[in-house]
N, C-alpha and C positions, 0 to 999 in steps of 0.2 A: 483469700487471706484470712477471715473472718473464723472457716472453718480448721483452719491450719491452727492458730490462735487459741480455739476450744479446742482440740484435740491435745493441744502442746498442756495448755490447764489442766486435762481433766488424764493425760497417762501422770501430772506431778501430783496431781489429786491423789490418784489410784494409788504410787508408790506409797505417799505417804502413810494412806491409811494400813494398806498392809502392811510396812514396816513395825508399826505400834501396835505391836499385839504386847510387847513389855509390860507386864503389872499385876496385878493383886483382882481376879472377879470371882463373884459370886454363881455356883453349876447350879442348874437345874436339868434334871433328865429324865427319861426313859429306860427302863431295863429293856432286853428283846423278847418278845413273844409274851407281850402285857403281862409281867411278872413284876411291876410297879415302880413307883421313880424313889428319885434321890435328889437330896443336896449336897453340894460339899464346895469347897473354896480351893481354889485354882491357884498357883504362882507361877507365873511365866517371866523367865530371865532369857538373856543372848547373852550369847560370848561369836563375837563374829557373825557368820553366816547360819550358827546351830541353837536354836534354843532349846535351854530344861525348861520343862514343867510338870509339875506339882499337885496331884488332887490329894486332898482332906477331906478326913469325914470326921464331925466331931472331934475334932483339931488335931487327930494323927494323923498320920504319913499314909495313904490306901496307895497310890500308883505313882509310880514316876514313869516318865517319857524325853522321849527325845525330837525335837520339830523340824521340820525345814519349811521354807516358804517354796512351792513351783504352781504356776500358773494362776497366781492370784488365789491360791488355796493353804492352808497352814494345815500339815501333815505331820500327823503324830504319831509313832510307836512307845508300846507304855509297856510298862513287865507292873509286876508285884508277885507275892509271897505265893497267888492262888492263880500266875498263868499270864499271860500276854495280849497284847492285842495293839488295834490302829481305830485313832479319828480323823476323819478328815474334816474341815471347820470352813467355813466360808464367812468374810468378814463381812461383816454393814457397812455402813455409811455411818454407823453413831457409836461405832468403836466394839460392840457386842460379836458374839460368833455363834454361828451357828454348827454344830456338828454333827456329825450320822459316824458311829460306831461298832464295831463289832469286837468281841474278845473270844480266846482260847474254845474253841469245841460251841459256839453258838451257829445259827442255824439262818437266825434272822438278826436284824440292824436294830440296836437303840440309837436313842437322840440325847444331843446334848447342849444348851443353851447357856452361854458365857456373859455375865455381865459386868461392867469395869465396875469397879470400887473404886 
């Protein structure tokens, strides 16, 4: 009964924290093929089951995307002016994400590290 109990806690735990990816954080990242990082500020809304989000770089608009939640993962495809691409983000436990990226004509994977505001 004890295990039923944790298990019943910890998939209401689980829902919860991936539902909350809602909000305003701060990016840090990696380019691909050590071509050097970046900052920029994130907005992530939902309407339903789809979120928009949002990267800034020096307070303009660089990429928009589109999200879904499947298997405990927050899946992104982005466009902008210079090409497209997809992150895929894995939540924590303390509200942050972490992500592995690739865009348009790359080779290898950048990262990208999410933190709430």
């Amino acid at each position: 009964m004890k295990a039923l109990a944790f298990l019943i806690l910890t998939c209401a735990l689980t829902a919860a924290t991936f539902a909350d990816v809602v909000g305003e954080y701060r990016g840090e990242g990696t380019n691909p093929g050590g071509q050097g990082s970046y900052t920029c500020d994130v907005k992530i809304t939902r309407s339903g089951d789809v979120y928009a989000v949002q990267w800034y770089f020096d307070g303009s608009l660089g990429y928009e995307g589109v999200g879904i939640m499947k298997g405990g993962l927050f899946c992104v495809g982005y466009t902008s002016s210079g090409g497209y691409g997809i992150v895929v983000y894995t939540i924590n436990a303390d509200g942050s994400l972490d992500g592995t990226w690739a865009g348009k004509g790359s080779a290898e994977l950048g990262t990208e590290k999410l933190t709430k505001e």
